[in-house]
N, C-alpha and C positions, 0 to 999 in steps of 0.2 A: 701161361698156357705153353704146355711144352708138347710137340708133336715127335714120337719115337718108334721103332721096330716094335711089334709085337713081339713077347719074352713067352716060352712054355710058363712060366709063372705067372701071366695074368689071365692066361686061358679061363680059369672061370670067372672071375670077374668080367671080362670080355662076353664070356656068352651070355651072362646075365644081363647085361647092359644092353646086348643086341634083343634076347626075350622080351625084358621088358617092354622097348620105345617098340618092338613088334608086335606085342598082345596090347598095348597102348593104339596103334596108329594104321595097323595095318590088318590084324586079325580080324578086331570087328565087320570085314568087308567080307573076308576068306569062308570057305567051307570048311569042313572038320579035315578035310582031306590036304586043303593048302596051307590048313595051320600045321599039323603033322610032321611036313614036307618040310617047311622053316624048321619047327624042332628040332628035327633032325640035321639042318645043316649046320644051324647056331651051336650044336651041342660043343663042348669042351676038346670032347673026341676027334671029330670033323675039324672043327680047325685045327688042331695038332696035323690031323694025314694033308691038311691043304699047305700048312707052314712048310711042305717036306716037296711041294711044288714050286712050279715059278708063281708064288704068290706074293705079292707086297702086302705086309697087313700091317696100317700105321695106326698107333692109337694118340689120344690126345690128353695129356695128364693136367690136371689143375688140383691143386688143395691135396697133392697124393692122391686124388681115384683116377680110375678111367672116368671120360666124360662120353670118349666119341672115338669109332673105331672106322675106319676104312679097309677094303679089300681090293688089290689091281693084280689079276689074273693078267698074265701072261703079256704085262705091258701095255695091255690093250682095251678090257675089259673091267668096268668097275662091277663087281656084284655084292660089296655092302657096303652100307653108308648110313652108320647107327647113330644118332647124340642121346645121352641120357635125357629122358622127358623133361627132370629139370634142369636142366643144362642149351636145352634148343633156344635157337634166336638168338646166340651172344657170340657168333661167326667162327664156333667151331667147326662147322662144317665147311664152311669157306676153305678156311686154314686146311682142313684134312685136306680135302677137294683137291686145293693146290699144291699140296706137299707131293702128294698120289701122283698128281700130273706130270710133276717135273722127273717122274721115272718112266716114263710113257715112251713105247718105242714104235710110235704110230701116226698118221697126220689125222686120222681119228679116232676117238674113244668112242665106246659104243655103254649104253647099261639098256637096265630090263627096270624099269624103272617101277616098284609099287606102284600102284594109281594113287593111292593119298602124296605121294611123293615127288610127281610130277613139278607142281607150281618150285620145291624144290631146286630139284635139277635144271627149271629151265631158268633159275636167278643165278648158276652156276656154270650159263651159257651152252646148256643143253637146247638140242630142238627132237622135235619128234619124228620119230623115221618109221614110219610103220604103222597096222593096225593093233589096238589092243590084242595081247596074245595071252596063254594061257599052259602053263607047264606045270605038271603032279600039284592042282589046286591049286599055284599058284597064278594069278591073273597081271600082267604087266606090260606097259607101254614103251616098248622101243625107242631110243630115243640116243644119239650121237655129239659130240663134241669135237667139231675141225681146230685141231689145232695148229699153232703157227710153227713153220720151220724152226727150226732151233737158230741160227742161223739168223733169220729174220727176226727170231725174238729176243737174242741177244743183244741184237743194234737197234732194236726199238722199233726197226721197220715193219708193215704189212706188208 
């Protein structure tokens, strides 16, 4: 398992890998309107213009594919957090999670969490902060991550 920078060169293996586990795990819930809205961000295109932002976009390589792809907006903010369908439950997401983290220039992270995604982020010591919200068809649960000083987590301390 090797976790690394996202390259213009896997840009579509990338978006493919985020469509899929999202017409897999997330669409069946969505209107035509919030599936759309995903397509559009997932496209090739879009994360090219978001790579050219303050975005951290980590992927996680095994066997040569992408497996699992993360996104951390502006140090602060996680808003993807994709495993290929067969590839879930064997702690790639863990691994992303924590790779993401340790670029984090915040004592909290916050995401928008899918609602299938929830149970998720909360084994990845998210909690919920907010009521279900709901952005261009997309429906999703608020939810943050306090983390430890740098400082404190250096030395082991709380």
């Amino acid at each position: 398992m090797h976790i690394r920078k996202l390259t213009p060169d896997d840009l579509p293996h990338a978006s493919a890998l985020c469509l899929d586990a999202f017409m897999q795990a997330v669409a069946p819930s969505l209107s035509a309107q919030g599936v759309e809205t995903f397509t559009k961000v997932a496209a090739p295109k879009a994360f090219a213009e978001r790579m050219q932002d303050d975005n951290l976009m980590l992927v996680c390589v095994m066997d040569g594919a992408i497996t699992g792809l993360i996104e951390l907006k502006e140090g602060r903010h996680v808003t993807m957090l994709f495993i290929a369908p067969r590839w879930q439950r064997q702690g790639i997401g863990r691994r992303l999670m924590s790779a993401a983290l340790e670029h984090a220039r915040v004592e909290v992270v916050t995401v928008r969490a899918s609602l299938s995604s929830v149970p998720a982020y909360q084994r990845y010591g998210f909690n919920l902060a907010g009521e279900v919200g709901e952005f261009a068809g997309l429906a999703y649960q608020p939810m943050e991550k306090p983390l430890l000083p740098r400082a404190a987590a250096a030395s082991g301390a709380e």
